[in-house]
N, C-alpha and C positions, 0 to 999 in steps of 0.2 A: 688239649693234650696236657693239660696242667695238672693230669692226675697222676695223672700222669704224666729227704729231708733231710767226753774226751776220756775216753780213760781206755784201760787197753783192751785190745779187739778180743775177739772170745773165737778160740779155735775148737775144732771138732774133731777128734782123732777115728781113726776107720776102725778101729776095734769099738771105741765107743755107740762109733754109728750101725755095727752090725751088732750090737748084742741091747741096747738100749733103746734105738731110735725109733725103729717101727717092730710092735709084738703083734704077729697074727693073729690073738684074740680080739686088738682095736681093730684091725684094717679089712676092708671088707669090699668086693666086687658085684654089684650086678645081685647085693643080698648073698649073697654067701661068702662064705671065709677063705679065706686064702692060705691055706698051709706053710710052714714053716719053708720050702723048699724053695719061694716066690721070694723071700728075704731079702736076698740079694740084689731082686731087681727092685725093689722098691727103696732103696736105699737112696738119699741125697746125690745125686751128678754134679759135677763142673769145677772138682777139683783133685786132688792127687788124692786129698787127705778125707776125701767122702765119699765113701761108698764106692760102687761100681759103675761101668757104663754099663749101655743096654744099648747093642746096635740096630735093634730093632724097635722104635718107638713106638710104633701102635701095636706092641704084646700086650699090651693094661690098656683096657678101653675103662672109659666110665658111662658109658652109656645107659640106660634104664632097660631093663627088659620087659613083656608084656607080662603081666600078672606075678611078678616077682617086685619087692621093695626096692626101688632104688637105692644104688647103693652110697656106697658113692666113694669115700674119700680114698684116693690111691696118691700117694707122695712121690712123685719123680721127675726130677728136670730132664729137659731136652737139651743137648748138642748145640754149642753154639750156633748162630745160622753162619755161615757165609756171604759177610759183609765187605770184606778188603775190595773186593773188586769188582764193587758198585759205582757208579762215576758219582755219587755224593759225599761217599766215603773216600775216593780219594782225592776230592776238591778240600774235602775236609781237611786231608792229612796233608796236604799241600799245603795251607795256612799253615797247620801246626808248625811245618817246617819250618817255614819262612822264618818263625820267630829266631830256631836253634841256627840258622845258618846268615844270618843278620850281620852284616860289619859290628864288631863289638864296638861298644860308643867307647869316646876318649874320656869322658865322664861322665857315668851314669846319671841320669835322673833320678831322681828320690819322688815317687810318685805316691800321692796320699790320698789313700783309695776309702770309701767312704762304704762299709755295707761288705758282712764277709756270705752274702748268702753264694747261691752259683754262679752268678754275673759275676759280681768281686771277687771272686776265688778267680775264677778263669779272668777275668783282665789280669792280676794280680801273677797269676802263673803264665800266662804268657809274656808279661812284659820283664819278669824273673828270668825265662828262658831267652828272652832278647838280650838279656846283660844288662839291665835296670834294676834298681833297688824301691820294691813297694813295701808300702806302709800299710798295712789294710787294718781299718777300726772297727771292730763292730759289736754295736749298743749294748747286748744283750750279752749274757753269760754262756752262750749256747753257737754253737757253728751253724750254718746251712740257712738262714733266713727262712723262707716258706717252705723250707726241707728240715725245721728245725724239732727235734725229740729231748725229749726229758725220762731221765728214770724214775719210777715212782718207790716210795720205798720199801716195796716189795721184790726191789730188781729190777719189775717191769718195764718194758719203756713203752711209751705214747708219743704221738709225731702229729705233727701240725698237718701232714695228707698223705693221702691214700699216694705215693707215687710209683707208677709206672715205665718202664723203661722201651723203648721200642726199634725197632731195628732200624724204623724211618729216622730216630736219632744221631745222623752223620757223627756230630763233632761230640756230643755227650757220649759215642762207641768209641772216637779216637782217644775222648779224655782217658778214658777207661785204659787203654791199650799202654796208652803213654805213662801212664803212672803202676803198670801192671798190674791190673786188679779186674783182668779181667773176669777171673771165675770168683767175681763178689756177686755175678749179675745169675741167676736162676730164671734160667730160660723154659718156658712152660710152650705146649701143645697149640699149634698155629690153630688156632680157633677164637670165636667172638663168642662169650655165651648170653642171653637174656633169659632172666627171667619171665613165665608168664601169668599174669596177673589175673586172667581166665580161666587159668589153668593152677590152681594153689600147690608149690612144691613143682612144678615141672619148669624144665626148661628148655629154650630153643637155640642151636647151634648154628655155625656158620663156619664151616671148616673147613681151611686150605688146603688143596693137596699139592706136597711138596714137587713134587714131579711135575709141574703146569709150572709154566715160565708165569710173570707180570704181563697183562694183568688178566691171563685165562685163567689162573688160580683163584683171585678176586670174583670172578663174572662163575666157576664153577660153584663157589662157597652161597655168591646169592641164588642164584640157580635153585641148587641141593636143595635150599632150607622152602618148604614148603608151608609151614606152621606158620610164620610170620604173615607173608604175602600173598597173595595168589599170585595168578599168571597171568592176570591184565595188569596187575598195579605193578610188577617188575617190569613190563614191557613198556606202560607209561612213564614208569621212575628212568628208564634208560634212555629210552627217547626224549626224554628232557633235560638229559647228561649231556648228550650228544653237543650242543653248542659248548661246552665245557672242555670235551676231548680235546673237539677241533679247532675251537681256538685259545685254547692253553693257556700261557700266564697271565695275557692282557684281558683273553675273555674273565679268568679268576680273579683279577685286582678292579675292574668295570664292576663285580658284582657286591664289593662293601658295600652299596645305596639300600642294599635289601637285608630285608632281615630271612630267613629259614622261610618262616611260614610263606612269607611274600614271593618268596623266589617259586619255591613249591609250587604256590597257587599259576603264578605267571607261567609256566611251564605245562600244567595243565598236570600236572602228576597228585593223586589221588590223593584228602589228608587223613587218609589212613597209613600212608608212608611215613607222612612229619608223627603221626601221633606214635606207632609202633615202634618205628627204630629211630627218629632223629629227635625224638623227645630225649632219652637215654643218652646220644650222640653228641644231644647241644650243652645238657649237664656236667656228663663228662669232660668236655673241652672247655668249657668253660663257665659251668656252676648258673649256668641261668639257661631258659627255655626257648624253644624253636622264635619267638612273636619278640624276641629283641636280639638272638644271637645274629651277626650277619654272614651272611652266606658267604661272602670270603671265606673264612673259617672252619666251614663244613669242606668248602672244595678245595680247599687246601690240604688238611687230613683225608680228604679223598683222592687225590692226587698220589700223598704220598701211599696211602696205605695200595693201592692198586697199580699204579705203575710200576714199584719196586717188590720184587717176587719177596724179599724177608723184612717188607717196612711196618705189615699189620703185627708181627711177631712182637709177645711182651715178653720181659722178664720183671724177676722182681729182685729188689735188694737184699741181699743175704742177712742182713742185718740193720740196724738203727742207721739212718744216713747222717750224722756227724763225726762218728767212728769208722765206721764202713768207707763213705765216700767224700768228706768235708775234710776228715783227720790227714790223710795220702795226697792230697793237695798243699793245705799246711804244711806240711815236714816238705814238699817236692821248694815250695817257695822257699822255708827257711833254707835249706840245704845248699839255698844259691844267693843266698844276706838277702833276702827279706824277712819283714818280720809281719806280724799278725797279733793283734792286742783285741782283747774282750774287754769289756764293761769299759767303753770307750764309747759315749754317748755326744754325739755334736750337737751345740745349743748353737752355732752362728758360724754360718759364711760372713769371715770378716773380710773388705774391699780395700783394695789400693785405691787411692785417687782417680786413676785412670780407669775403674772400674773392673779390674782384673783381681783375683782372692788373692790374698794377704794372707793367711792362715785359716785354719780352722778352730774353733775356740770349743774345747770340751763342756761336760755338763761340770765334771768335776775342778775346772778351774784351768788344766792343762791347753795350751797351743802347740799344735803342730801345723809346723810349716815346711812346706815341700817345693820342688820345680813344678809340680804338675799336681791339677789337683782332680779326681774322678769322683762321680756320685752315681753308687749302683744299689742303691737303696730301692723300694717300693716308690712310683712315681706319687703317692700322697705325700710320704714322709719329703719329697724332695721341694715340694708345693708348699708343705711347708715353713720350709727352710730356704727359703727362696729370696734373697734379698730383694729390698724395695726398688733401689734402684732399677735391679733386673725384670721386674714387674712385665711394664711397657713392651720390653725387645717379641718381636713376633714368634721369635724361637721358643722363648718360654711360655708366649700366650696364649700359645694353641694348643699347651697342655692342663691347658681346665678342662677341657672336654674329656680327657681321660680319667676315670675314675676306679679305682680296685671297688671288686665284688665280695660281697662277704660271703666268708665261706664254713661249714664246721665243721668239724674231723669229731669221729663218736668210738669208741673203743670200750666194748664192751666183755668180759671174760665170763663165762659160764661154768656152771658145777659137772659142765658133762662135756661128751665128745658129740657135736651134730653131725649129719650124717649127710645130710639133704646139700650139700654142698658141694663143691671142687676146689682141687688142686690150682687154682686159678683167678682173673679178675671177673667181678659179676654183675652185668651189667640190670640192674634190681626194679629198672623202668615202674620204679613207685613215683611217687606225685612227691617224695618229699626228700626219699633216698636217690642220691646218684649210681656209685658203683658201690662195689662191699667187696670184700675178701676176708677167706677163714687164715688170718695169718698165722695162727697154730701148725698150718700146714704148708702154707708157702711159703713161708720162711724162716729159712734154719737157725737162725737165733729165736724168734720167738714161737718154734716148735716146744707141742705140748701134747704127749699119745692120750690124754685122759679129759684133757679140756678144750673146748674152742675160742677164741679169741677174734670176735670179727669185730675189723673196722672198715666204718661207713664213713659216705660224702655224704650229708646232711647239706641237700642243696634244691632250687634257690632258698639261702639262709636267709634274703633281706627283712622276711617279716618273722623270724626265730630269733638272730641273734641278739636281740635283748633279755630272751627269754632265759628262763632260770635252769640249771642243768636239768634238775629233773623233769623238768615240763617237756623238754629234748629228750631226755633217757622214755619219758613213758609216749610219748609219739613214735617216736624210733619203736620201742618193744609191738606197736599197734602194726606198723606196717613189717616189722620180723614176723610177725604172727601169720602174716598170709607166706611167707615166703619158705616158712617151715612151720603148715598147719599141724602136724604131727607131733613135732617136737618144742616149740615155742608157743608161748601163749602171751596175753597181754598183762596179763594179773598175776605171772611166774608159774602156774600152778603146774607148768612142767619142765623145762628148762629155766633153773635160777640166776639169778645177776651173781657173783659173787663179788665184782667192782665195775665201776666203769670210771672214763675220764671223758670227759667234754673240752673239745680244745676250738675257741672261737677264734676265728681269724678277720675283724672290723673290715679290713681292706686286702685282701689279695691280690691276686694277679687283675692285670687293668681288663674291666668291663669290654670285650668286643660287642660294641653296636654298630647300627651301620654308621659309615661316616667318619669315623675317627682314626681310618688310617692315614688320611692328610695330615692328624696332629700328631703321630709317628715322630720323633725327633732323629736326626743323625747322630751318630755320638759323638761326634767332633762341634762344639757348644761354638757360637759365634763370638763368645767371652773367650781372647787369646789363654790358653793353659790350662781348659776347665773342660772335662769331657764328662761325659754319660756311658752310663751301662746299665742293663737292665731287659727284660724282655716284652716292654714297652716299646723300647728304643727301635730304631729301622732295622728290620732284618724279615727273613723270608717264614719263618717258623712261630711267629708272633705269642702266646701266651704260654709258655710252655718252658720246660726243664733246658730245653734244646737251642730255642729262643735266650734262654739267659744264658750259655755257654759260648754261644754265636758271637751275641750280643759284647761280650767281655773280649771275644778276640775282636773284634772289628774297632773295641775301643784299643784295647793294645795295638794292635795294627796301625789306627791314625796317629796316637803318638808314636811310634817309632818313625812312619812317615815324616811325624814334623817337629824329628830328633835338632835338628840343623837350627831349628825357629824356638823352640825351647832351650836349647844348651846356652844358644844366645844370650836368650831372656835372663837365664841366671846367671850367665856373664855380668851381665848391664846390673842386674839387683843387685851383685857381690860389693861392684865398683861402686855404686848410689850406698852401699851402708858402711863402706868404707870411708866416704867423705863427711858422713855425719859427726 
């Protein structure tokens, strides 16, 4: 689920969006055009200031017809889903509260949080909204950690991943709500699409119908879809679910020993299941293939996406996630005296005697020293930066085993508008691409009626990322080529590059293999004053956007819990440097 990243936001006025946005000579259904009359429905959704509703969502189909060209791109968000009164959504909103409704402490903590990506944003804004005062540093010039984009100097912006938003997202929908943003999220048509590699330029659907509770909506979608499956391999793939159903969390945390393929196999379910859909599946969730993802991880996103009637639903971010969704956290914290510092690179966990941090000692020579000290960095960089001392403790030891995956994000812009595509995420089931999306279209800041702008997961990266951009730009062009034989080629000779960026990510989100959910950390560190965050760290949503939101309240959560053990602590410090 990990694909699911400062300056000021870009608004879109509805005069703009009806006379600019989309011109019936690009826009095109089912191969024919669409008159000026349709304007209106094709216009951006999901806020005052874009466009129009459309209370009818399936008027624009994108279907293919028989002996007609595919058509394809139609630009339109869908209607929030209805999420408030989910019971994940409001275990979620019940944390949240807990923070704003908290005895206010008699003096605040001064908490020195290490890492502004999502994890540290949300500890940092929860323990803000408890009546603490965070410090949050982080390394780089850039907000959002693995959510992190740059502009190039054409405007453009480029991001470190493809990210996805999803309705199984409890506490990343509350962040959203809490901070009112929620129509930044571009909610697209309850569907899965794949591409088929058989079939050059087609593709195969899985579509929810809204009307079917959880999880008959799920069980109609694999049903329907015939092109993938047959009818003995769904029958085999369900009946091997079945001990899944029935015995729920424990039967799902028993199965980290396996990887995909193994579980697959042990269950007797066909590997034409692992190769068609959970090939695509294991990528997506986590950038490496069925024979080392472990199966935890599949039925986990199985879980949520099928139990929960709006948890398979994506949206996408309306914009750059540093501005969009990194910047509204920032201002939410300062607004309540914290602060938030860039190019703030920590070279040492410096110790007390007693073994408890002392401060942290910057790259540029600066110490910050706080009550409490948090690391929600990437668990490499915290492996790191790990002092010797702390080596030994069991706590930290069983975080060798965790290792980030490398990952590449490819954003490439074309001299044309493609066709062969959707308003939507695309699951690309190549041997080298993960998902893809034409962000020209799904996303209102970097909509373009003349050009397409697809970024791809270039995944598993392990044996690319040393390799040189363009060795990645012409492998990438090799497998576009089957995916729009009509309009892409490998040699340009018909859709041009006009740029592209390659953005390597060494270590990503932590490798799920099997086994490694015992080395899971609590965020509450056995070192008194020193907590974790991260989507490493223990929590139920493991590699993912959602995961590191979680992850940050349960760190905020344990220090307010041991507000009483802390305030202490810096009682006793104030009084020890007072006698000096």
């Amino acid at each position: 689920m990990s694909q699911f990243g400062h300056a000021s936001a870009v608004y879109w006025t509805g005069q703009h969006n009806a006379t600019n946005l989309w011109n019936p000579r690009y826009t095109w259904r089912c191969g024919c055009p669409i008159s000026s009359r349709h304007n209106n429905a094709l216009s951006f959704k999901g806020s005052d200031s874009l466009g129009h509703r459309v209370s009818n969502a399936y008027a624009i189909r994108t279907r293919p017809m028989k002996n007609v060209q595919p058509l394809q791109v139609v630009c339109m968000d869908y209607p929030r889903p209805e999420l408030e009164s989910t019971v994940n959504y409001l275990e979620a909103a019940y944390l949240s509260s807990s923070f704003r409704t908290s005895p206010r402490p008699d003096k605040p903590l001064k908490v020195v949080i290490a890492g502004a990506g999502l994890a540290g944003l949300s500890t940092a804004k929860y323990l803000a909204d408890a009546g603490h005062k965070p410090i949050l540093l982080e390394a780089r010039d850039v907000l959002g950690g693995k959510m992190a984009a740059w502009k190039d100097d054409d405007g453009d912006w480029y991001e470190t991943g493809l990210h996805i938003f999803f309705g199984a997202y409890p506490n990343v929908q509350n962040l959203f709500g809490e901070l009112g943003i929620n129509d930044r999220l571009q909610w697209k048509e309850h569907s899965m699409i794949f591409a088929m590699p058989n079939k050059p330029g087609e593709f195969s659907r899985f579509d929810f119908l809204d009307i079917l509770p959880a999880p008959l909506n799920g069980i109609w979608a694999i049903l329907k879809n015939n092109e993938m499956l047959t009818w003995p391999e769904k029958v085999k793939f369900a009946i091997g679910l079945l001990p899944a159903m029935v015995g729920g969390q424990a039967y799902v945390e028993a199965q980290d020993g396996l990887t995909v393929k193994d579980w697959m196999r042990k269950q007797g379910v066909p590997d034409r299941v692992t190769t068609e859909v959970f090939i695509a599946m294991s990528k997506a969730l986590n950038f490496i293939n069925p024979d080392e993802l472990s199966m935890q991880c599949i039925l986990i996103a199985l879980n949520r996406f099928l139990q929960e009637k709006h948890g398979s639903k994506m949206a996408f971010l309306d914009g750059n996630p540093p501005e969009r969704l990194c910047l509204p956290i920032v201002d939410h914290i300062q607004s309540l005296g914290g602060e938030v510092r860039l190019n703030s690179r920590i070279q040492k966990i410096e110790l007390n005697k007693d073994g408890t941090v002392k401060n942290f000692l910057l790259k540029n020579g600066n110490v910050i020293e706080g009550d409490v000290y948090v690391f929600a960095t990437p668990v490499d960089i915290l492996k790191l930066l790990l002092p010797e001392d702390w080596k030994k403790v069991p706590y930290f030891r069983k975080l060798e085993k965790l290792v980030g995956v490398p990952v590449i994000n490819v954003h490439i812009w074309f001299d044309r508008k493609l066709r062969n595509t959707y308003d939507h995420l695309l699951f690309s089931r190549s041997h080298l691409l993960s998902v893809y999306a034409d962000m020209s279209v799904t996303c209102k800041e970097y909509y373009d009626p003349h050009r397409s702008m697809l970024e791809l997961v270039f995944a598993p990266a392990e044996e690319w990322i040393s390799k040189s951009d363009q060795e990645i730009i012409d492998a990438t062009m090799k497998e576009l080529a089957k995916l729009f034989p009509d309009e892409i080629s490998a040699d340009q000779s018909k859709a041009k590059i006009l740029k592209y960026h390659v953005v390597k990510t060494p270590r990503s989100v932590y490798k799920t293999v099997p086994d490694c959910e015992p080395c899971r950390p609590l965020q509450r560190s056995p070192m008194e004053g020193f907590y974790l965050a991260g989507d490493y760290t223990k929590q139920k949503y493991l590699a993912s956007m959602e995961g590191a939101v979680l992850s940050g309240k349960f760190c905020a959560q344990a220090i307010v819990q041991d507000y009483e053990l802390l305030a202490s602590r810096s009682q006793q410090k104030l009084a020890e440097a007072s006698l000096v």
